[in-house]
C-alpha positions in Angstrom: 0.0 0.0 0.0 1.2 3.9 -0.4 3.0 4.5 2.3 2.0 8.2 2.6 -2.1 6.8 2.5 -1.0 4.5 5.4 0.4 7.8 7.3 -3.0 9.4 6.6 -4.6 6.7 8.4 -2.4 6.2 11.5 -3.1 9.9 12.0 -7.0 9.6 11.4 -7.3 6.8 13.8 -4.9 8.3 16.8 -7.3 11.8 16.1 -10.7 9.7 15.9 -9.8 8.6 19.6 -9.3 11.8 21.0 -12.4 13.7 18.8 -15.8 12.9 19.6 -18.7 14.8 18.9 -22.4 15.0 20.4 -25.6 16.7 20.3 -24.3 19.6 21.9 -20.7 20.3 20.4 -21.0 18.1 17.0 -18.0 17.0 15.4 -16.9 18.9 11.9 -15.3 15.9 9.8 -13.8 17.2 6.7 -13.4 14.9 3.6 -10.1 15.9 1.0 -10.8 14.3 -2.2 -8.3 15.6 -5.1 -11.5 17.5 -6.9 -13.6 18.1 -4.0 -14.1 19.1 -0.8 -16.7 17.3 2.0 -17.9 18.9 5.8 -20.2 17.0 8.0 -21.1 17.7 11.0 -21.5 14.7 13.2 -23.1 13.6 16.6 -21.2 10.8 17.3 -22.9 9.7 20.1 -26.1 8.9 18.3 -24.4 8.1 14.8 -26.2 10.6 13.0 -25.0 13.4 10.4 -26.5 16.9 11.3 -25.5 18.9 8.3 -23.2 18.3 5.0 -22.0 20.4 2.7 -19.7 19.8 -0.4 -17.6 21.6 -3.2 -20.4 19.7 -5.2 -23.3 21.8 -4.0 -24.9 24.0 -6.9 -24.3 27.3 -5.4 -20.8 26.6 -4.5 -19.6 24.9 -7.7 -21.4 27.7 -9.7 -18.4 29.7 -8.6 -15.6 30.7 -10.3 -12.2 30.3 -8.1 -9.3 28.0 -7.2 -10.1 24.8 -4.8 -8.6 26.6 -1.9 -11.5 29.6 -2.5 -14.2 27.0 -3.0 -13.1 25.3 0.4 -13.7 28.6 2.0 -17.6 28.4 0.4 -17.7 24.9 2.1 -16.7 26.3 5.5 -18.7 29.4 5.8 -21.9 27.1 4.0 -21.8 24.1 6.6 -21.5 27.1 9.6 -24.4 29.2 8.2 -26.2 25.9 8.6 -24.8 25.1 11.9 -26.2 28.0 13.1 -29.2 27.7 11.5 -29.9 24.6 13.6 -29.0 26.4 17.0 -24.9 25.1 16.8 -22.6 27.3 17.6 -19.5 25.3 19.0 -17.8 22.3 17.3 -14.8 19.9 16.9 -12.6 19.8 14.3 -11.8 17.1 12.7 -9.1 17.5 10.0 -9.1 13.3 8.9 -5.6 12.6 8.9 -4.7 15.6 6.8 -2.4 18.1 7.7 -4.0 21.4 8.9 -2.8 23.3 5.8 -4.3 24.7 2.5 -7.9 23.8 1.8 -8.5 21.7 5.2 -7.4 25.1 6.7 -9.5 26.7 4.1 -12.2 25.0 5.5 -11.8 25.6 8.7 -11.0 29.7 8.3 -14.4 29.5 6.4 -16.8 27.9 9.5 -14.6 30.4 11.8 -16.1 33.4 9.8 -19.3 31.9 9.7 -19.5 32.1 13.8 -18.7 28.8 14.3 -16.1 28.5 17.5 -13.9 25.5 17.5 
């Protein structure tokens, strides 16, 4: 197997111990595909996904702009609907990627949305 996908996964497991979201304070899972970008917010206590929002959603991949400025739609979209449903703190989880460059992206976006992490 790819050594660096093996890394990926060391470091998503050793952060999926620590990261656990609920009702209250829902985890924000982010999802790095080479095209896209995926945020869910997640109550891990009860198994059930709160909100999504993607790169692929019709408003945000009607915009022009790089994947980094897209990322940035994806994090202000899934906090406008955090809020929406009464959310206004959460725990990030980054999925075994490094905090850099769209996962940051992603994050800087729900930040300036009123999210707090």
């Amino acid at each position: 197997m790819n050594s660096k996908l093996v890394q990926r996964q060391k470091i998503s497991y050793r952060i999926g111990k620590t990261v656990v979201g609920t009702a209250v304070k829902p985890c924000l899972s982010i999802f790095r595909s080479n095209a896209e970008i995926y945020a869910q917010l997640i109550d891990d206590d009860n198994a059930v996904t709160i909100a999504s929002a993607s790169s692929r959603d019709k408003d945000i991949a009607a915009q022009k702009g790089t994947k980094i400025e897209k990322s940035k739609l994806v994090g202000s979209a899934i906090a406008t609907k955090a809020i929406a449903l009464g959310l206004s703190a959460v725990v990030f989880d980054r999925g075994g990627n490094l905090y850099h460059g769209r996962v940051k992206s992603v994050a800087d976006g729900a930040r300036e949305g009123g999210l707090q992490f």
